[in-house]
C-alpha positions in Angstrom: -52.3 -9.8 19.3 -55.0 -10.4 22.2 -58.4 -11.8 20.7 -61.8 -10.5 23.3 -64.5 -12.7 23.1 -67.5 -10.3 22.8 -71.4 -11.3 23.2 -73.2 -14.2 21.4 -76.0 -12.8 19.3 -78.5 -14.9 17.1 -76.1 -17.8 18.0 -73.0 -16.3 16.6 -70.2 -15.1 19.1 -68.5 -11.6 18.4 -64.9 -11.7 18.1 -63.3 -7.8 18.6 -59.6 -7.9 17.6 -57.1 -5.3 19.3 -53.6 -4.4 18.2 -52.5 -4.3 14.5 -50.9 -6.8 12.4 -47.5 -7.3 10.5 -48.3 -5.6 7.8 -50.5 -2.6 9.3 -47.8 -1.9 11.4 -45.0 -2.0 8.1 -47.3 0.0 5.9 -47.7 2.8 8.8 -43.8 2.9 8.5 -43.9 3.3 5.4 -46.2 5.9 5.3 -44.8 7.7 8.0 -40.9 7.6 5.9 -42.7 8.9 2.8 -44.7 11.9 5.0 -41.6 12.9 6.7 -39.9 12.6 3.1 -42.3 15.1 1.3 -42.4 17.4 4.5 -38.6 17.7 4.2 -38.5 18.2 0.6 -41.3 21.3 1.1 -40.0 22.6 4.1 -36.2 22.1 2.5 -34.4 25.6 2.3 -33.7 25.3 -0.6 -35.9 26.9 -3.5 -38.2 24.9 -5.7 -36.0 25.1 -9.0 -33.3 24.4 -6.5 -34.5 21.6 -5.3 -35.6 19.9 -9.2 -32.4 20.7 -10.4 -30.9 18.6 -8.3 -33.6 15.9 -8.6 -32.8 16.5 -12.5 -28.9 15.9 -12.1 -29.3 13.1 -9.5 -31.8 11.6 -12.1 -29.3 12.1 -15.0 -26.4 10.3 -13.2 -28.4 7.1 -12.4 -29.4 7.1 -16.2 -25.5 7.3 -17.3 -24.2 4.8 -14.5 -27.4 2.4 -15.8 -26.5 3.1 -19.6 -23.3 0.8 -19.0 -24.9 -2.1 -17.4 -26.0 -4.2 -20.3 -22.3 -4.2 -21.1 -21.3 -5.2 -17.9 -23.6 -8.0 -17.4 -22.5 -9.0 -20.8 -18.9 -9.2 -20.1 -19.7 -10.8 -16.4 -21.7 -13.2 -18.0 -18.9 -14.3 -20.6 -16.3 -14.3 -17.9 -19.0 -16.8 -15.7 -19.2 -19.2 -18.3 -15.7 -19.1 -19.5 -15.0 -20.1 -16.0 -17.2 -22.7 -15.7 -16.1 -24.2 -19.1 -12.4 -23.8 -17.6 -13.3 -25.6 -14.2 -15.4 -28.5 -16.2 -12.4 -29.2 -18.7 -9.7 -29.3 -15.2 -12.0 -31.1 -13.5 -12.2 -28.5 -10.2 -12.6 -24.7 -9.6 -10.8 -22.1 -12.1 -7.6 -20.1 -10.9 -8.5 -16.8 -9.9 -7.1 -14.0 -12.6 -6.9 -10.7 -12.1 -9.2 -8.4 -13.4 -9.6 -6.8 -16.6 -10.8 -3.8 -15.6 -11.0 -2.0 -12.1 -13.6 -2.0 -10.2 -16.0 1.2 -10.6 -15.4 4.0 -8.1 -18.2 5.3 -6.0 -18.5 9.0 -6.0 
């Protein structure tokens, strides 16, 4: 960003910065995704109870895929230290197995 040396007054020279920093310039993206967010949600065609219903349902599945995570960090954290406790007693890395469950499936 180019610095302009301005004028010296009572011995102290003027420094006038041009351009924007980093961070102006990643807050006015930002800002600019969140505008163009709420404009589309407004301007949606969709109807305003429309449009919280489906804010409601798409709220309601994160809640029910987050109510199974303690479990699942649970049961990844038992399989991590089995593991380790496996490869520490062979002396090198544990045999892959296959899994217990399948993986989850996006929808």
């Amino acid at each position: 960003m180019p610095d302009h040396e301005g004028r010296t007054i009572h011995g102290r020279t003027i420094t006038v910065q041009t351009g924007f920093s980093t961070g102006q310039m990643i807050f006015a993206v930002l800002g600019g995704a969140v505008a163009g967010t709420v404009a589309g949600l407004l301007l949606a065609p969709r109807s305003g109870a429309q449009t919280r219903a489906w804010w409601r349902s798409l709220s309601d599945q994160a809640k029910e895929r987050m109510a199974g995570l303690p479990e699942a960090l649970r049961e990844a954290s038992a399989a991590a230290v089995e593991a380790f406790d496996e490869a520490t007693a062979n002396g090198g890395p544990p045999h892959p197995r296959a899994r217990s469950t399948p993986p989850p499936t996006r929808t």
